[in-house]
Z-matrix of the N, CA and C atoms (Angstrom, degrees):
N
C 1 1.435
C 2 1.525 1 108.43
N 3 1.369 2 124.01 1 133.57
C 4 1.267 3 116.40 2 -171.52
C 5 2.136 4 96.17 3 -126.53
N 6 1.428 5 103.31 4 146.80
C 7 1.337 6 111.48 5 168.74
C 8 1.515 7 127.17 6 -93.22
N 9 0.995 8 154.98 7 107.15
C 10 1.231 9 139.03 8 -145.18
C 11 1.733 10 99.53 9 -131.74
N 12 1.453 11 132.38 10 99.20
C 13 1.143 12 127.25 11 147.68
C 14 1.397 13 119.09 12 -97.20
N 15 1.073 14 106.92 13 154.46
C 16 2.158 15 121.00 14 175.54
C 17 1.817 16 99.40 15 -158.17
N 18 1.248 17 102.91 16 163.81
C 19 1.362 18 93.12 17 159.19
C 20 1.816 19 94.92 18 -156.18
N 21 1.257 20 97.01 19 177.75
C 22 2.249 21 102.96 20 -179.01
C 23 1.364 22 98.95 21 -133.90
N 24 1.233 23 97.81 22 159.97
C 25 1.499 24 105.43 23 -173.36
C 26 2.086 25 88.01 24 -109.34
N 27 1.527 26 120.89 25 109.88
C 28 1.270 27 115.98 26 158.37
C 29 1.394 28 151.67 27 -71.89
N 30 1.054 29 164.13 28 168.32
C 31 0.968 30 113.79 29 -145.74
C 32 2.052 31 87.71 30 -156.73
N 33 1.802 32 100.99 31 54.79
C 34 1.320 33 147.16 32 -177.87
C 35 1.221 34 112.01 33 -129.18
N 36 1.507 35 115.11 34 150.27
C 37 1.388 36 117.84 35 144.38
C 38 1.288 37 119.60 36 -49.09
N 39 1.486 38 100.81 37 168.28
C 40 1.533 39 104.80 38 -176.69
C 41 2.088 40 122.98 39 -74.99
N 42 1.423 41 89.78 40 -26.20
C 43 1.781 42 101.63 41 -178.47
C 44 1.752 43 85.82 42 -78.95
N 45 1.050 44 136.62 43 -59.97
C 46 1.732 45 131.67 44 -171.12
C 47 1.582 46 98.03 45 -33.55
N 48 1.641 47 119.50 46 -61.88
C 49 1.038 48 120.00 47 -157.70
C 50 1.441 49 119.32 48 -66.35
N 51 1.236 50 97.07 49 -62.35
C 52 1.627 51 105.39 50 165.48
C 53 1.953 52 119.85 51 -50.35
N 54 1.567 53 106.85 52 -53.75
C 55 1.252 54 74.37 53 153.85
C 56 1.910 55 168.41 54 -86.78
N 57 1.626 56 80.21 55 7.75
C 58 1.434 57 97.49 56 155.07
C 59 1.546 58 114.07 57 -71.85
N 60 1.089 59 140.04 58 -14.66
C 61 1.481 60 147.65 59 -152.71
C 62 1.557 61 86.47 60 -91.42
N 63 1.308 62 126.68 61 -58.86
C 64 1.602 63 120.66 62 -170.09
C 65 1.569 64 106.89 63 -75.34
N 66 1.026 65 120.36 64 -5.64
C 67 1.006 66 102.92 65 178.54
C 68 1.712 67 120.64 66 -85.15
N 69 1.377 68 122.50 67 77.90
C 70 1.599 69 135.65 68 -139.06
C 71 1.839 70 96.12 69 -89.03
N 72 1.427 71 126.11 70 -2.83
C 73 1.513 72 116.78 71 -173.07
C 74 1.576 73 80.96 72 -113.90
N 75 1.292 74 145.81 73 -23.14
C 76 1.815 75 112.83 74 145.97
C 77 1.223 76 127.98 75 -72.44
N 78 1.193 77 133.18 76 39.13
C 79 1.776 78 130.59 77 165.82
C 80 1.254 79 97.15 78 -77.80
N 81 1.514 80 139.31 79 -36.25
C 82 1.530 81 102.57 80 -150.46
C 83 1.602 82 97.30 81 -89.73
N 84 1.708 83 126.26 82 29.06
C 85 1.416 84 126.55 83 -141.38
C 86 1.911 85 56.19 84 -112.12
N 87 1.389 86 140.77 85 -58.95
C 88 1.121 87 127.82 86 -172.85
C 89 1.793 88 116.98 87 -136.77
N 90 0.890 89 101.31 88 71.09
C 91 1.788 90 128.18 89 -178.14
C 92 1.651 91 103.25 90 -153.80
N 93 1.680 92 92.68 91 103.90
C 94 1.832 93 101.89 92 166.03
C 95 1.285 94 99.55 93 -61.05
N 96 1.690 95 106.63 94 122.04
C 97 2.100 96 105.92 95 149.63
C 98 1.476 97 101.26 96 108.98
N 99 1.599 98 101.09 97 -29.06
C 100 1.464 99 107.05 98 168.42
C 101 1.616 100 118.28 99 -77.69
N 102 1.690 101 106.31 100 110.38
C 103 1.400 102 116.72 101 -175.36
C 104 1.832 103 112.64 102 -105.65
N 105 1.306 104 109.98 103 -3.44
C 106 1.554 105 107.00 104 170.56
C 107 1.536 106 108.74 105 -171.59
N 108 1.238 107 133.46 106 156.46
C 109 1.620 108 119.08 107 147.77
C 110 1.548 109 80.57 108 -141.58
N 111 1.966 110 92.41 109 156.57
C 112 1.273 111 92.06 110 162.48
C 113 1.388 112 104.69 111 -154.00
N 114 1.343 113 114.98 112 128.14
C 115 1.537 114 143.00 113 -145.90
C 116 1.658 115 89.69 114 -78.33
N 117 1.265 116 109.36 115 123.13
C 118 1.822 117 126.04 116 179.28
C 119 1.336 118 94.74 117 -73.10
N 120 1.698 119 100.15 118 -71.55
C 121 1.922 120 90.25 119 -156.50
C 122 1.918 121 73.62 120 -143.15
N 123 1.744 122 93.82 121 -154.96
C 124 1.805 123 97.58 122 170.27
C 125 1.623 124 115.90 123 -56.40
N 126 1.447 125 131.42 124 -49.74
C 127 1.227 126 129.20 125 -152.88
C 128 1.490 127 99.33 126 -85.16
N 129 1.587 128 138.34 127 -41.50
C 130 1.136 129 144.60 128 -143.36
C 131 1.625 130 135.40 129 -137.89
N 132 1.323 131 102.38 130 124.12
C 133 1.621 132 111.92 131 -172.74
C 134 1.252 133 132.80 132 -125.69
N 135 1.169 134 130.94 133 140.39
C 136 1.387 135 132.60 134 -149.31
C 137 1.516 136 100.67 135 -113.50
N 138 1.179 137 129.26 136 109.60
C 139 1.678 138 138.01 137 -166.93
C 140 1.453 139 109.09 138 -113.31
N 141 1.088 140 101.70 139 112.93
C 142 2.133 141 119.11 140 158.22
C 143 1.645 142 115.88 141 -87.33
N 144 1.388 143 107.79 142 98.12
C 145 1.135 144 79.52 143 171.24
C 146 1.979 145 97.65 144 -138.01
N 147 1.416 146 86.88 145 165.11
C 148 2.213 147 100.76 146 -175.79
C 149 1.412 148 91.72 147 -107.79
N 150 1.023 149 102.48 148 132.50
C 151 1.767 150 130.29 149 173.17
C 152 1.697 151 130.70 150 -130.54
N 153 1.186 152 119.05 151 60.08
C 154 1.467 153 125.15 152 -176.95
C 155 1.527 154 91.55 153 90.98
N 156 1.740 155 122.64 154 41.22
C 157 1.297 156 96.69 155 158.26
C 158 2.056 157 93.39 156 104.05
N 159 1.217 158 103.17 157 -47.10
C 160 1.714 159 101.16 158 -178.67
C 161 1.428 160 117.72 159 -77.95
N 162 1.593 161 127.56 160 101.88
C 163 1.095 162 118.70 161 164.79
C 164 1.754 163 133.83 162 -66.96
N 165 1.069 164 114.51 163 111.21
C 166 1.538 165 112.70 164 -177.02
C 167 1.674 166 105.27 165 -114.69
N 168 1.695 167 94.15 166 139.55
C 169 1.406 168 97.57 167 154.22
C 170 1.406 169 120.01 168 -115.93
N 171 1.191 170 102.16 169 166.63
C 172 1.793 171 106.09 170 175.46
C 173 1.534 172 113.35 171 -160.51
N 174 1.401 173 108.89 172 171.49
C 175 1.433 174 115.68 173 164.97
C 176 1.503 175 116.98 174 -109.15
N 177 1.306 176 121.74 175 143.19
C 178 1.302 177 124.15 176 157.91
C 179 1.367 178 131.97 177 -109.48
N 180 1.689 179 133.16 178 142.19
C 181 1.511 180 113.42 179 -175.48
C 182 1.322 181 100.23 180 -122.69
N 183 1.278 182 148.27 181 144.79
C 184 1.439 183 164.80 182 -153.59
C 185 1.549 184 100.96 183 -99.53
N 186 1.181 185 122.43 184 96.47
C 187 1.874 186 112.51 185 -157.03
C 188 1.975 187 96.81 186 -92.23
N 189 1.758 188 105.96 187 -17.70
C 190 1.611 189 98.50 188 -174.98
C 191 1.812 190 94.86 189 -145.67
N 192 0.856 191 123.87 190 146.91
C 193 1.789 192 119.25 191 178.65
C 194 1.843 193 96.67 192 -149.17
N 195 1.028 194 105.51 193 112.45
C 196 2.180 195 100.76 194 164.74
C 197 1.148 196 89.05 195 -129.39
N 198 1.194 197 104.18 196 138.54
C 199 1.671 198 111.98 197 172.37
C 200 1.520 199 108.39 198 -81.80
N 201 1.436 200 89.50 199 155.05
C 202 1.850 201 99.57 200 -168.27
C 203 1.529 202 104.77 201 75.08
N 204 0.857 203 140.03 202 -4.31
C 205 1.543 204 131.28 203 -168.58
C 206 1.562 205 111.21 204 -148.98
N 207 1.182 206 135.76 205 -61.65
C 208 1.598 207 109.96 206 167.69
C 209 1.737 208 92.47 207 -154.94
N 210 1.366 209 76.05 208 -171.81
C 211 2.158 210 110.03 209 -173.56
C 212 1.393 211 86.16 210 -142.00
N 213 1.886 212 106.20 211 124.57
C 214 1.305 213 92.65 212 152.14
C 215 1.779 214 101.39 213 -137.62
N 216 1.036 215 100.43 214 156.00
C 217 1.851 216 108.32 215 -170.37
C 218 1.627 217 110.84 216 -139.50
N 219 1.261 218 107.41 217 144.82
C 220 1.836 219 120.18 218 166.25
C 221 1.302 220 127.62 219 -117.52
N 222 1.127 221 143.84 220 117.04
C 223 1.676 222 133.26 221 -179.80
C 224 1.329 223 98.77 222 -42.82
N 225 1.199 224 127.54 223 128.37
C 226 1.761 225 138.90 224 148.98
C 227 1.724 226 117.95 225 -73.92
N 228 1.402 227 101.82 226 -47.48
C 229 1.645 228 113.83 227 177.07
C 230 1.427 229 118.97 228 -140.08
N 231 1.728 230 100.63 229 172.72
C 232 1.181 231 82.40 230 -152.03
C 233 1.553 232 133.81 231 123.98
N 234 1.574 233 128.04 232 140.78
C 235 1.275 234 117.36 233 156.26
C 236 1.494 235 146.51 234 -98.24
N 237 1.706 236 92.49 235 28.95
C 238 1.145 237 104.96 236 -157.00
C 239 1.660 238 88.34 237 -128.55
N 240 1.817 239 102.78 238 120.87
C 241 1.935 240 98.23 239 -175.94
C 242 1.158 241 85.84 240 -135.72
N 243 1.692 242 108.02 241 130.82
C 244 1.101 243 144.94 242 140.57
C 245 1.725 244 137.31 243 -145.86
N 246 1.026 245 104.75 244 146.44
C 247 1.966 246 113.04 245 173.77
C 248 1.405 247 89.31 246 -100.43
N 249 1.674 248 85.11 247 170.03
C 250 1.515 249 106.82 248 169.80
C 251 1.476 250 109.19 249 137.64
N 252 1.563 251 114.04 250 171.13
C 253 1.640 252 104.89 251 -134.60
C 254 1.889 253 91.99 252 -164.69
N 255 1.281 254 114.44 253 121.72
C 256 1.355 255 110.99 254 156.39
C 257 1.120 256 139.02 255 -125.91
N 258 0.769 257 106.11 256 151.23
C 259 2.054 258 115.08 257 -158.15
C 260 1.568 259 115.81 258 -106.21
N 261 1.186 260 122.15 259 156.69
C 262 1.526 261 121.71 260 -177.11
C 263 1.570 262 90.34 261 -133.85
N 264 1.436 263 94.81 262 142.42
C 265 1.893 264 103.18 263 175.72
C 266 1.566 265 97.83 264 -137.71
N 267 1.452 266 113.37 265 126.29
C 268 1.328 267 114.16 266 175.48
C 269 1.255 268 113.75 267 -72.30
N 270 1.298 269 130.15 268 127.77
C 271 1.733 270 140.49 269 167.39
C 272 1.084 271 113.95 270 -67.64
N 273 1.810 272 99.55 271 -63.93
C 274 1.628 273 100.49 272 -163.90
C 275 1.536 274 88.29 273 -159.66
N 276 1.458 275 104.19 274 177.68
C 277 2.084 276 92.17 275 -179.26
C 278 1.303 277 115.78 276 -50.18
N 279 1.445 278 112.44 277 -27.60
C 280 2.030 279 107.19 278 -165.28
C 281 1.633 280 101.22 279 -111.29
N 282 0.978 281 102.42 280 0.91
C 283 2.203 282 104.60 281 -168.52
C 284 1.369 283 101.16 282 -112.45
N 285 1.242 284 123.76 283 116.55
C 286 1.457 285 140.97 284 177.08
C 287 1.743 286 98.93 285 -105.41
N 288 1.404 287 125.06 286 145.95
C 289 1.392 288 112.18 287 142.88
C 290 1.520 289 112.97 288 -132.80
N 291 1.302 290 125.13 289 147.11
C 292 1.486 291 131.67 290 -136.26
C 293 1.578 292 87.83 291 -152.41
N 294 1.876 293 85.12 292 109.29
C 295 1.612 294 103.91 293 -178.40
C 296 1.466 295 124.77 294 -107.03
N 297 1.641 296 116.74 295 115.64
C 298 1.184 297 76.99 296 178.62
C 299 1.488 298 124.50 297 -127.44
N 300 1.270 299 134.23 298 170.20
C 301 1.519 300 119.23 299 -153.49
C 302 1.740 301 96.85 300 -144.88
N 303 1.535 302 121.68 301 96.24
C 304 1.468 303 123.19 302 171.56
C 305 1.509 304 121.58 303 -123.68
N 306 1.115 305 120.01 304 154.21
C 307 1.375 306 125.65 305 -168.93
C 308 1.600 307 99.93 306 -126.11
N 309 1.416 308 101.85 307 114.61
C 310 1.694 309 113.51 308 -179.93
C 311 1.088 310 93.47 309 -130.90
N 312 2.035 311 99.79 310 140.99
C 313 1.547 312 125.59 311 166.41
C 314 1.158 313 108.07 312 -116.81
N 315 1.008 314 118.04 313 123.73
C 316 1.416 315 142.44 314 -166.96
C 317 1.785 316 108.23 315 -74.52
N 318 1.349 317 109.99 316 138.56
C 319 1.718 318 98.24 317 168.00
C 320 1.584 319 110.91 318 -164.75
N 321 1.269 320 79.10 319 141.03
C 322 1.676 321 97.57 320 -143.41
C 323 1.089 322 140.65 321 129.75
N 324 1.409 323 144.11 322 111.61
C 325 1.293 324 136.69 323 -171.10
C 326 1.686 325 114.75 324 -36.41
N 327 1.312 326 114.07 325 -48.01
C 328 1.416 327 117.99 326 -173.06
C 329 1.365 328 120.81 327 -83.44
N 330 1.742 329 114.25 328 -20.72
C 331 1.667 330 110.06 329 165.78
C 332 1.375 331 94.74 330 -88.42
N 333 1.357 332 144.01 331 -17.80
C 334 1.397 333 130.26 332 153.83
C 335 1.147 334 134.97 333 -50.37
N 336 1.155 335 113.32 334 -23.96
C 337 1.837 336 128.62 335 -173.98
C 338 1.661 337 88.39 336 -101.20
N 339 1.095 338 124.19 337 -79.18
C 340 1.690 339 110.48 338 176.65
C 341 1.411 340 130.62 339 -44.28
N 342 1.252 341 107.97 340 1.29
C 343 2.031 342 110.19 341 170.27
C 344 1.599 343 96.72 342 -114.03
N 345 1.075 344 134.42 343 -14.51
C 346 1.812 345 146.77 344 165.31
C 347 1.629 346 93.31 345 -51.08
N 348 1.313 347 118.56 346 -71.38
C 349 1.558 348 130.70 347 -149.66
C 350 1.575 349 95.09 348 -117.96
N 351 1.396 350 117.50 349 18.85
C 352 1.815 351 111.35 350 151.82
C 353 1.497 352 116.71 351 81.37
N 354 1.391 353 102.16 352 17.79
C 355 1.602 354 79.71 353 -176.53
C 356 1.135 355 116.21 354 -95.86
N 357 1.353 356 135.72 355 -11.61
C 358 1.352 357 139.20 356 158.95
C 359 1.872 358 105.65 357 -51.06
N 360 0.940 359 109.54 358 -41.27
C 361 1.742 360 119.92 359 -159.87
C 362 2.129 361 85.10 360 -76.40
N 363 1.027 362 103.99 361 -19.48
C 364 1.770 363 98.65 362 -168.51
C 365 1.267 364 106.20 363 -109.48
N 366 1.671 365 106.98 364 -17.00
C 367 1.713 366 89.87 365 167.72
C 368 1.464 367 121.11 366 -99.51
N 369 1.631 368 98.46 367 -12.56
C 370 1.782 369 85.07 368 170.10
C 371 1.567 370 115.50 369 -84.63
N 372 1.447 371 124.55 370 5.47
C 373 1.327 372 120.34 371 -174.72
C 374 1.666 373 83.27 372 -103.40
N 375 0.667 374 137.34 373 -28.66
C 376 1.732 375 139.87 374 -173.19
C 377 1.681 376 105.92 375 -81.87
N 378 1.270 377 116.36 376 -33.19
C 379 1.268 378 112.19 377 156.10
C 380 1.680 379 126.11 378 -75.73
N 381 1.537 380 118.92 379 -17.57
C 382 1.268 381 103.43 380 -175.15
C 383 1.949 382 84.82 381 -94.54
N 384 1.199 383 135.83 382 -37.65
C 385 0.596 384 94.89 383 159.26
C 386 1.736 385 174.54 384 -60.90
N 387 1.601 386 95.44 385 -9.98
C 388 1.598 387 122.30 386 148.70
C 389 1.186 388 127.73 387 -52.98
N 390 1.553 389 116.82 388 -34.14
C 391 1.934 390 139.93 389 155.96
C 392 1.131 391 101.88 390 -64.31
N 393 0.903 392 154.24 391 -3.78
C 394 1.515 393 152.84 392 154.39
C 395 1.430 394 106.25 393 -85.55
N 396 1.055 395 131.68 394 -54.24
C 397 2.063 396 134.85 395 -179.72
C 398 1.113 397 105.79 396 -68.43
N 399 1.765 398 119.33 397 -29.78
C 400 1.793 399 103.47 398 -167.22
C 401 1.602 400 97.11 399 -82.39
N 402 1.581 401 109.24 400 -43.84
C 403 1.571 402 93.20 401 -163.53
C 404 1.534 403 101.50 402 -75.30
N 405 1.301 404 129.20 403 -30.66
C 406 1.480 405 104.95 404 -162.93
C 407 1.485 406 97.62 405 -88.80
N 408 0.991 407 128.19 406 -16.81
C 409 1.725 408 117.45 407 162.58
C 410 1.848 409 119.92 408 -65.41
N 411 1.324 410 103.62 409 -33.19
C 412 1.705 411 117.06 410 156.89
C 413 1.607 412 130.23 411 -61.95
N 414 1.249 413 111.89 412 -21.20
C 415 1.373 414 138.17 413 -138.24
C 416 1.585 415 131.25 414 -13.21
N 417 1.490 416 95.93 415 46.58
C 418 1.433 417 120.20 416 -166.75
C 419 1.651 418 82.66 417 -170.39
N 420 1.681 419 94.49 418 149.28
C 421 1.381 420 113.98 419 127.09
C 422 1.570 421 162.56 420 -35.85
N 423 1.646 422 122.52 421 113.84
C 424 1.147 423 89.37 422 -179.82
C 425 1.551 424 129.44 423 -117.09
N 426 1.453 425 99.75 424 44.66
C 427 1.265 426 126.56 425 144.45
C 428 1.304 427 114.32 426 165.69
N 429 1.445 428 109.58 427 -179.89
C 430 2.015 429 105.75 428 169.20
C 431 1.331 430 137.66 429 -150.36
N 432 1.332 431 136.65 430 156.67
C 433 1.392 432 109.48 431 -162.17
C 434 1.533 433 93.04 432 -148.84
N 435 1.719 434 118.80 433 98.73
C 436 0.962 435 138.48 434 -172.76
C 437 1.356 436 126.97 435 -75.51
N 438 1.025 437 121.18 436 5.80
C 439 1.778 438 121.78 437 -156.45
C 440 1.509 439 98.06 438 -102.50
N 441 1.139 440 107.82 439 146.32
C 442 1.431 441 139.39 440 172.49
C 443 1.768 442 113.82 441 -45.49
N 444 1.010 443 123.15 442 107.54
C 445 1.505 444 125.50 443 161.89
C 446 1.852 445 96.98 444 -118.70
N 447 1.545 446 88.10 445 116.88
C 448 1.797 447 106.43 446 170.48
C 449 1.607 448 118.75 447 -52.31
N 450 1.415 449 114.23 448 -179.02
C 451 1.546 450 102.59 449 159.54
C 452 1.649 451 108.53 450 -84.25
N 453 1.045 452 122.79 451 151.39
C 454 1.336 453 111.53 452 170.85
C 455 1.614 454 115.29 453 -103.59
């Protein structure tokens, strides 16, 4: 099981950032391996993604969402389990920093050997850092979805 925090300093307001964050069918615009999601309803998403060659699908459910302040989600199905949760902290009107903190268990000989030698731990920091180039190269949103999901 590996823990993986990082966070980026953006270089958006805080509603830009976050609401780029819900917007979960542009990840693969900057998510290595990520080849589709597609958003069920508010709580739930169905993810394709290729990883060294392994195609996996899965579902994810959003267990807490406040806008301006975090996303947090768990795999439901699937062979792919992880939590984890990211947060937005306002700096200043244009400086966001966007943290994020997930815990993935690997299964499988080959997501076992890639959390051994880090590459899970380097592509989700390599993906938030790609969330940093899309939105401030966008410098807007391209869309948002503000509503309240509780903790469950």
């Amino acid at each position: 099981m590996s823990t993986i925090t990082d966070s980026v300093d953006v270089h958006v307001p805080i509603h830009t950032a976050y609401n780029q964050w819900t917007q979960f069918e542009e990840f693969p615009n900057f998510m290595e391996g990520v080849e589709q999601i597609t958003q069920i309803d508010s709580r739930h998403n169905h993810w394709i993604t290729s990883v060294a060659g392994a195609r996996r699908e899965f579902d994810t459910e959003i267990v807490d969402q406040l806008p301006d302040e975090r996303v947090a989600w768990r795999t439901v199905s699937g062979d792919v389990k992880q939590d984890g949760v990211v947060s937005f902290q306002r700096l200043d009107e244009t400086l966001t920093r966007v943290h994020l903190a997930m815990i993935v268990e690997p299964t499988g000989m080959a997501d076992k050997a890639a959390d051994v030698v880090g590459i899970i731990d380097r592509r989700a920091k390599g993906d938030l850092r790609r969330f940093k180039q899309f939105i401030e190269e966008r410098g807007g949103e391209s869309g948002a979805w503000r509503g309240r999901i509780p903790p469950s």
